[in-house]
C-alpha positions as CSV (number, residue, x, y, z in Angstrom):
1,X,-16.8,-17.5,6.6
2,X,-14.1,-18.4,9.0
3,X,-13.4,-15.2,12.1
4,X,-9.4,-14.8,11.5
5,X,-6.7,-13.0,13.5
6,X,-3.6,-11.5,11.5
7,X,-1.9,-14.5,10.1
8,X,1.7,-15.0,11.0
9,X,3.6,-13.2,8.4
10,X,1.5,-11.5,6.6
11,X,2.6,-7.9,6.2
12,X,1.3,-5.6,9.0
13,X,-0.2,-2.8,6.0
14,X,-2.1,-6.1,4.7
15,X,-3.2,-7.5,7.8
16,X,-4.1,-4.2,9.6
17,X,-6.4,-3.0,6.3
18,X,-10.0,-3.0,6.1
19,X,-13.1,-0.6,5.3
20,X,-14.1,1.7,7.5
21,X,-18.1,2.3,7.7
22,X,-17.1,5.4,9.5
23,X,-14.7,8.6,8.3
24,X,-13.5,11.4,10.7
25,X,-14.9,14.6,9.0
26,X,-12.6,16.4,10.1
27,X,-9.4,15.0,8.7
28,X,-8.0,15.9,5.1
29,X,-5.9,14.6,2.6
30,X,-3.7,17.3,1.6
31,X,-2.4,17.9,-2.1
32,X,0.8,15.5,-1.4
33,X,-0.9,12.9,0.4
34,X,-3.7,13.0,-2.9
35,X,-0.3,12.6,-5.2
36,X,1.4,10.1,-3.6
37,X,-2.0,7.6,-3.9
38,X,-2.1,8.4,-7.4
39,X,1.3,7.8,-8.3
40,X,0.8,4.3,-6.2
41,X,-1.7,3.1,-8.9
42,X,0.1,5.1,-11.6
43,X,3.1,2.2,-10.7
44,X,0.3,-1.3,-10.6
45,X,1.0,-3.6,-13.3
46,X,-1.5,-3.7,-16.5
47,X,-2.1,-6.0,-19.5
48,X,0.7,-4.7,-21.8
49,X,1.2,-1.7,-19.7
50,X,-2.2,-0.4,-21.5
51,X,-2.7,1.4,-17.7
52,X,-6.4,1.2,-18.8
53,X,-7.5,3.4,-15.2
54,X,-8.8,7.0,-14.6
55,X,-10.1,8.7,-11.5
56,X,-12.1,11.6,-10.7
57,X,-10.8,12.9,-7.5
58,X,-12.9,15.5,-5.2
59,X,-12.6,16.6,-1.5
60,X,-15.1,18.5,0.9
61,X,-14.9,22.1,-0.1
62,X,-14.0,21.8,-3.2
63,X,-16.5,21.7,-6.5
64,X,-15.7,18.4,-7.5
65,X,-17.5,17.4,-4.2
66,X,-20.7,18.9,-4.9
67,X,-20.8,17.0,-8.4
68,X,-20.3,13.6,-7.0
69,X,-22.0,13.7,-3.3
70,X,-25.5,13.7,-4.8
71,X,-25.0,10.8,-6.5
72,X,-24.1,8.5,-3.3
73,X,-26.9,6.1,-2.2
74,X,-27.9,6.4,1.0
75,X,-26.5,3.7,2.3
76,X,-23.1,5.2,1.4
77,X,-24.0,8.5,1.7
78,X,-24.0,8.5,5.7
79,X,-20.4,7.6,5.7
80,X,-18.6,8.2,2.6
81,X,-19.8,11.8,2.8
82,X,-17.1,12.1,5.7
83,X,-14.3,10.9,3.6
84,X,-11.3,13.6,3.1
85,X,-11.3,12.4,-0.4
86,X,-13.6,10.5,-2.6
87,X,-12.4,9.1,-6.5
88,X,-14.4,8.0,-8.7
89,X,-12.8,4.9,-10.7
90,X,-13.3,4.8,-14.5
91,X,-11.5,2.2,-16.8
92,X,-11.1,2.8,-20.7
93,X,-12.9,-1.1,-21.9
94,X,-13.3,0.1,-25.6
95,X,-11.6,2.1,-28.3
96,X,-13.5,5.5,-28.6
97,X,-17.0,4.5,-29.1
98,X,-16.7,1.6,-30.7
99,X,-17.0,-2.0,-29.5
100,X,-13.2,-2.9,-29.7
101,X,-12.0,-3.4,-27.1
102,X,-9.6,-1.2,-25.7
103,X,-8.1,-4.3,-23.2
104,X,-9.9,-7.3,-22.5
105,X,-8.6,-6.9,-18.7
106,X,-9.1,-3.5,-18.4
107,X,-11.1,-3.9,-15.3
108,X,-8.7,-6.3,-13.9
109,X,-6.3,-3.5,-14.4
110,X,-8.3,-0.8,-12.6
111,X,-8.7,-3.4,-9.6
112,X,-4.8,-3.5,-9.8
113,X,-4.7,0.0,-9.6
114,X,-6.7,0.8,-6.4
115,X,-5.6,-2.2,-4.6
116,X,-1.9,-0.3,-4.9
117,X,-3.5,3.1,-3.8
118,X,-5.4,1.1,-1.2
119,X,-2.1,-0.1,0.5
120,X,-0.3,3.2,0.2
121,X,-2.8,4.4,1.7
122,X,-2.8,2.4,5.2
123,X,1.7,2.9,4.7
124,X,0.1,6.6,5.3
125,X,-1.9,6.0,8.2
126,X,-5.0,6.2,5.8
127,X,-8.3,4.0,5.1
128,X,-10.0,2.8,1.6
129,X,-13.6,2.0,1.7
130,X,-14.2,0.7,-1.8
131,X,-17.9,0.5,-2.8
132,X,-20.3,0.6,-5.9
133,X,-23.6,2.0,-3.7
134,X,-24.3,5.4,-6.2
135,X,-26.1,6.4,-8.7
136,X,-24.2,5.3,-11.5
137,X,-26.2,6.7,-14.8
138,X,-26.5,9.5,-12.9
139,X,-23.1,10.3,-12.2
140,X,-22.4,9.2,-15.4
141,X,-24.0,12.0,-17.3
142,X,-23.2,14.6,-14.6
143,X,-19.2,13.7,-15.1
144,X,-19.7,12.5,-18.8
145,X,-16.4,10.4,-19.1
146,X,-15.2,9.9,-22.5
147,X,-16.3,7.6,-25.4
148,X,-14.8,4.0,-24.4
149,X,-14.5,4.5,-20.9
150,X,-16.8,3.5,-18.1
151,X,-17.3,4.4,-14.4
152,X,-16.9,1.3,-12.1
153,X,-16.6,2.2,-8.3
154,X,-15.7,4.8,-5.5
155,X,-13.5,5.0,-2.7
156,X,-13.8,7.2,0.3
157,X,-10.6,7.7,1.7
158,X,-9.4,9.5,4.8
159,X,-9.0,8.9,8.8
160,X,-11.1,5.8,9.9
161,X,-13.7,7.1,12.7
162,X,-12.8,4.1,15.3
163,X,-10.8,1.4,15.5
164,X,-10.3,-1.5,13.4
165,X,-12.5,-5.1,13.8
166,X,-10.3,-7.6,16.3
167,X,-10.9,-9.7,13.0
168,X,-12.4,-10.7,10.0
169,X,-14.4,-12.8,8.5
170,X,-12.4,-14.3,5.7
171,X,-13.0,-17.3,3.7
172,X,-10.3,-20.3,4.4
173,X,-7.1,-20.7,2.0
174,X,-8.6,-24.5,1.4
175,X,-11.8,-22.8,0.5
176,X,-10.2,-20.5,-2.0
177,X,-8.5,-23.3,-3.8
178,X,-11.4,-25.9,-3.7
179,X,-14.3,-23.7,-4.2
180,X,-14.0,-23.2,-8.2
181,X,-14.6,-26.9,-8.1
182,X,-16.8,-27.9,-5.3
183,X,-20.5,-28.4,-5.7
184,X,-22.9,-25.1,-5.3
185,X,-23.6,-23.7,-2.4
């Protein structure tokens, strides 16, 4: 892993993203603010516009919350918590309850989906910390998702607590084109 500065010409709400590991409690995301990320992945690209995504949005306060807090691992828990909003990510992989499959890039598609709320979210001065560190059989059967759809990942979003890393670590642009091909690591 290579320590990078913002590339030339990359767009600022690309190059100034990244995960916070700390939220300010005390910031919100209002109603508006909460429609304007959905719409954002409502608008990402999917496999024959199947739009195989769902969420399960919650913020402090409200009962939602409750449901999915107790599911957070530790690990997450001491951050996310913080988060003016947390959504759960669920994508529809099969018809009903069968083994069809509903879109054979259905996941693909969800990741589509966030990475569009995930930069509407920095145009709006917000963060995205995406993470899989919950209990996920647990909130599974507390938020019981229908037959053919499956819960993949959170995201906390809200005010970062702090500033953002002077860089990154980020793999090289020769890595990611020889790496498929080089010898194991």
């Amino acid at each position: 892993m290579r320590h990078d500065q913002e590339p030339p010409g990359l767009h600022p709400l690309l190059a100034g993203r990244f995960s916070p590991s700390r939220f300010d409690p005390s910031a919100t995301v209002d109603d508006r603010s909460l429609g304007l990320l959905l719409e954002a992945a409502r608008w990402a690209p999917s496999a024959g516009n199947s739009q195989p995504w769902g969420f399960f949005t919650s913020r402090p306060g409200e009962p939602e919350h409750e449901r999915v807090v107790p599911h957070l691992a530790p690990s997450s828990a001491r951050w996310a918590a913080d988060a003016g909003l947390l959504v759960v990510t669920l994508t529809r992989r099969h018809v009903g309850d069968t083994e069809l499959l509903y879109s054979e890039f259905a996941d693909y598609d969800l990741g589509q989906a966030i990475a569009h709320m995930t930069v509407q979210a920095q145009a709006m001065g917000l963060a995205v910390h995406q993470f899989r560190a919950f209990d996920l059989e647990g909130l599974t059967k507390e938020l019981r998702p229908n037959p053919g759809w499956a819960i993949v990942s959170m995201i906390a979003v809200g005010k970062a607590a702090g500033e953002a890393p002077l860089g990154r670590d980020r793999r090289s642009v020769a890595d990611l084109l020889s790496a498929p091909w080089s010898p194991s690591e």
